[in-house]
C-alpha positions in Angstrom: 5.1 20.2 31.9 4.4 18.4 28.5 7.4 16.6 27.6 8.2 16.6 23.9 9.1 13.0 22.6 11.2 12.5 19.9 9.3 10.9 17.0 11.1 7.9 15.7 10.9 7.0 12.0 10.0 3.5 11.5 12.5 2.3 9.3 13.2 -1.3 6.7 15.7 -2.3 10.2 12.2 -1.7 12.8 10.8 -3.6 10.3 13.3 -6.4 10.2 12.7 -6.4 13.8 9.1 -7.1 14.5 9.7 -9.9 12.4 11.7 -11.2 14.6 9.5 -10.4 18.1 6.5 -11.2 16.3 5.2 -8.1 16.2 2.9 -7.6 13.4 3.0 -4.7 10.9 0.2 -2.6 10.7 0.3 -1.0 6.5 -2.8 0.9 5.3 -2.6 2.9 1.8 -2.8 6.6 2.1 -3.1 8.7 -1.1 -3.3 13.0 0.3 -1.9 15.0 2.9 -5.2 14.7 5.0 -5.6 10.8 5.3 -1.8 10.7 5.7 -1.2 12.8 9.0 -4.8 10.8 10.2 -2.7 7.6 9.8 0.6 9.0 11.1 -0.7 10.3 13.8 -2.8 7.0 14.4 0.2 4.8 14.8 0.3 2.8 11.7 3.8 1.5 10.9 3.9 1.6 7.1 2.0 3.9 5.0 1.4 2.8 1.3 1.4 5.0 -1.5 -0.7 2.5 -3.9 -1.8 2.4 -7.7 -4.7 1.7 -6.3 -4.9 5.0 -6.5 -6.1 5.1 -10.2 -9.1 3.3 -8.8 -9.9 4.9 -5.5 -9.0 8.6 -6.3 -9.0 9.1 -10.0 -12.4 6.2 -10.8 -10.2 3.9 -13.1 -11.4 0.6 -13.5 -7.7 -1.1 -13.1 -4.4 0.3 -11.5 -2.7 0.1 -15.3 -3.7 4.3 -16.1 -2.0 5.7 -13.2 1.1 7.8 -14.5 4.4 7.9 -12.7 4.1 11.8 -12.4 0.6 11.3 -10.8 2.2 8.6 -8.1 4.5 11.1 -7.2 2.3 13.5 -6.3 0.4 11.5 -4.1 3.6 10.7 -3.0 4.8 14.2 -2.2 1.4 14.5 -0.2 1.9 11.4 2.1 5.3 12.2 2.8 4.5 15.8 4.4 1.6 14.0 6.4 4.0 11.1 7.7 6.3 11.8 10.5 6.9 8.0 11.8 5.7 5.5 9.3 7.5 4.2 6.7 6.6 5.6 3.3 6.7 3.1 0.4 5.4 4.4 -3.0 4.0 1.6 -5.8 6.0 1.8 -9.5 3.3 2.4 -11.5 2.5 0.0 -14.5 5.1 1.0 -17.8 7.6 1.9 -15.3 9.4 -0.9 -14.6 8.2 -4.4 -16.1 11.3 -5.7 -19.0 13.5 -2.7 -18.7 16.0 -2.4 -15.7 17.7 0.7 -16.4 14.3 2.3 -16.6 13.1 0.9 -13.6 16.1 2.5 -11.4 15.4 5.4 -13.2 11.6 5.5 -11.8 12.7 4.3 -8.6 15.0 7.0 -8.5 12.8 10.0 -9.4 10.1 8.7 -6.5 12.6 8.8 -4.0 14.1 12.3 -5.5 10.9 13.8 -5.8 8.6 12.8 -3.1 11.6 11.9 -0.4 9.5 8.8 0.1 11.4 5.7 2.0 11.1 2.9 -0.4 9.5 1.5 -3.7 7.1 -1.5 -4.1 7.2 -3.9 -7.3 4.8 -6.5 -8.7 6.4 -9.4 -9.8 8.8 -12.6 -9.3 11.9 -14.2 -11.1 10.7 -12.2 -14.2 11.3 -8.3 -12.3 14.2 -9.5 -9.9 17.1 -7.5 -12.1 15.2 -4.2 -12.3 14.8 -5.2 -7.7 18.8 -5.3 -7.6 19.8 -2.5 -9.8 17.3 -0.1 -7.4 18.8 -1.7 -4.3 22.6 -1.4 -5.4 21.5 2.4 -5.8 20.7 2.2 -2.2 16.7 2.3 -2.8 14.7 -0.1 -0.5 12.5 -2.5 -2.5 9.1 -4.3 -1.2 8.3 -7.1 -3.3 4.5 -8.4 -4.3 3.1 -11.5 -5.2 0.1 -13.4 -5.3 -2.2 -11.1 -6.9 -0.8 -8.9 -8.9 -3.4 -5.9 -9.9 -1.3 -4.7 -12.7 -1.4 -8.2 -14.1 -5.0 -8.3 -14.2 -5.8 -8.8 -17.9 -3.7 -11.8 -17.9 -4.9 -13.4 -14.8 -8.5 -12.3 -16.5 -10.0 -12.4 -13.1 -9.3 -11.1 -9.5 -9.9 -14.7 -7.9 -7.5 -16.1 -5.5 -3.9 -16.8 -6.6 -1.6 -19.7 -6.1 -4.1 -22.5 -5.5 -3.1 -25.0 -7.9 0.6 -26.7 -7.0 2.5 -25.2 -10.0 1.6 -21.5 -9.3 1.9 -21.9 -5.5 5.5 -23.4 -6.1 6.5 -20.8 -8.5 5.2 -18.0 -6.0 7.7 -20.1 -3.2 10.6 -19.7 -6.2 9.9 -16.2 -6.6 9.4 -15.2 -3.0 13.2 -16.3 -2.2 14.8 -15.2 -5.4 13.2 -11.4 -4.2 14.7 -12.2 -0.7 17.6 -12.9 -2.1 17.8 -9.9 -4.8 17.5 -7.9 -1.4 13.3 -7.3 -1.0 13.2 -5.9 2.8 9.6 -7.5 2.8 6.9 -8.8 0.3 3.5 -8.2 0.1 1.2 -11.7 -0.5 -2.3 -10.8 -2.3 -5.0 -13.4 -2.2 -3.4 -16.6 -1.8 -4.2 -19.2 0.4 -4.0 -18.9 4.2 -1.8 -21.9 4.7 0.3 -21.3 1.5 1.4 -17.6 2.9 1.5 -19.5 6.7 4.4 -21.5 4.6 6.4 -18.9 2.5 6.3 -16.2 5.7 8.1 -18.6 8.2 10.2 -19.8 5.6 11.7 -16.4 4.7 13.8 -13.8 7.2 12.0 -10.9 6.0 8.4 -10.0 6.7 5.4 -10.7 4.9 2.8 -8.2 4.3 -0.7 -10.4 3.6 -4.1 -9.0 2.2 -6.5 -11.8 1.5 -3.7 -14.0 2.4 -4.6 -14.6 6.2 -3.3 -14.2 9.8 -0.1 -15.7 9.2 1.8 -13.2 7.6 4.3 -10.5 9.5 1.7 -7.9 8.8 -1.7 -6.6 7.2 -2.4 -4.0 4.4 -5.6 -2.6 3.5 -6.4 0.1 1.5 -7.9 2.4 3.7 -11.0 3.9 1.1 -12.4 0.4 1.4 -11.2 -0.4 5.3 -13.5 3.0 6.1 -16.0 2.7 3.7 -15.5 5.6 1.6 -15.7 3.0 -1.7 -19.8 2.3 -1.6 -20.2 -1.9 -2.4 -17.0 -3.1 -2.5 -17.0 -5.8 0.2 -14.4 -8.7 -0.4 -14.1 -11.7 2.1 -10.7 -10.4 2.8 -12.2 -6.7 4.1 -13.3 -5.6 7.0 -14.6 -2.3 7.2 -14.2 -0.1 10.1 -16.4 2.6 9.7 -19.2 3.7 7.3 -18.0 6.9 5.8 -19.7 6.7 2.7 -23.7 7.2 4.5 -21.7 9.5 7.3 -20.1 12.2 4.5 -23.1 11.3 2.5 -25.6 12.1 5.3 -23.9 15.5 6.1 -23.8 16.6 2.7 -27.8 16.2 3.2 -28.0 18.2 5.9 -25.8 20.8 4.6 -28.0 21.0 1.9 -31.4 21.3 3.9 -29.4 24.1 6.0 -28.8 25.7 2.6 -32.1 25.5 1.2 -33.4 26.6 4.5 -32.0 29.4 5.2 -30.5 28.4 8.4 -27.1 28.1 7.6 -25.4 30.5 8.2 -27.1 31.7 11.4 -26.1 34.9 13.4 -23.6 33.4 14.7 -21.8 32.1 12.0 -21.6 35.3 10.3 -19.2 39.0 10.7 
């Protein structure tokens, strides 16, 4: 007799917890319905709904094009795939940055229309008003420093973050002030190893590290690159699990040759 357990949702308090054991949090991105039950159904704690999607799914050469209506459809399509991870769903670039009220209002129609768990925000000091107005309307809110993809023509370059003393010890100002706006954890994007070893066991939330070492509460990836659908993108910080691009690639080719062939369909494969 198969007994039927009760799937649990992973929530900001399990979250708040493996901190606390040190338990680290296992976070990939997932964009469609498809990847999403995959990953659900793998185990992974936290599933990331990123603008990174403007790279991986749409061929952008930055994360600044994605639209808010297009996040929230990839957002829609996680959320029916995810039965125990934690959703969280990126504010696109234009939707939040200088304008609080508009902000909430973004925040808001993710979690209205998607029924998504929480919403992610690039930024420090500068974003920590528009991080308490979505939190005082009961929104949860995961920070991200370091790194900051949308603030890529400033930075001018995707090199590592926070090396020199003056950024690394406004990244430790902004880290608590989004603590203390309410963040329930913060993502750290390619800073140094021993900076995020600091800053993670300085804070009571967790810390969610990519390119930032094996200090941090947890890991993200974005799961394209960790399975190698994205062909020659290999960062230090990567490592990739499977080769999907020559294994989808291959069977295209052999589709094909079926095809072409005449072998495919056979009898068999026919009414």
């Amino acid at each position: 007799m198969s007994v039927n357990k009760e799937i649990k949702r992973i929530t900001t308090h399990t979250l708040q917890e493996m901190k606390q054991r040190n338990e680290k949090i296992a976070m990939l991105t997932a964009y469609d319905y498809s990847m999403a039950t995959i990953l659900d159904d793998a185990g992974l704690d936290v599933l990331l709904v990123g603008d990174s999607a403007s790279n991986v799914m749409a061929g952008h050469e930055t994360t600044l094009p994605i639209t808010l209506d297009q996040m929230i459809y990839h957002a829609q399509s996680v959320v029916r795939g995810a039965n125990r991870a934690f959703v969280v769903v990126d504010l696109p670039f234009g939707s939040y940055q200088g304008n609080s009220k508009e902000a909430l209002n973004s925040a808001i129609r993710i979690m209205k229309e998607s029924g998504a768990h929480g919403v992610k925000l690039e930024g420090g000091v500068e974003i920590v008003e528009s991080v308490q107005r979505i939190i005082t309307a009961g929104i949860p809110v995961m920070g991200h420093l370091g790194l900051t993809p949308q603030s890529i023509y400033k930075f001018g370059t995707y090199t590592v973050r926070a090396k020199d003393d003056e950024e690394a010890n406004k990244l430790k100002t902004d880290i608590l002030a989004l603590q203390d706006a309410g963040c329930f954890a913060v993502v750290l994007e390619k800073i140094p190893a021993k900076l995020a070893k600091e800053v993670t066991e300085s804070l009571h939330i967790p810390t969610i590290g990519i390119g930032a070492g094996p200090h941090c509460d947890g890991q993200v990836l974005v799961v394209n690159d960790m399975i190698g659908l994205t062909k020659g993108f290999k960062p230090r910080f990567l490592r990739q699990y499977l080769d999907l691009y020559e294994g989808i690639k291959g069977a295209a080719q052999s589709y094909i040759a079926d095809v072409k062939a005449n072998d495919f369909p056979n009898e068999k494969e026919q009414y």
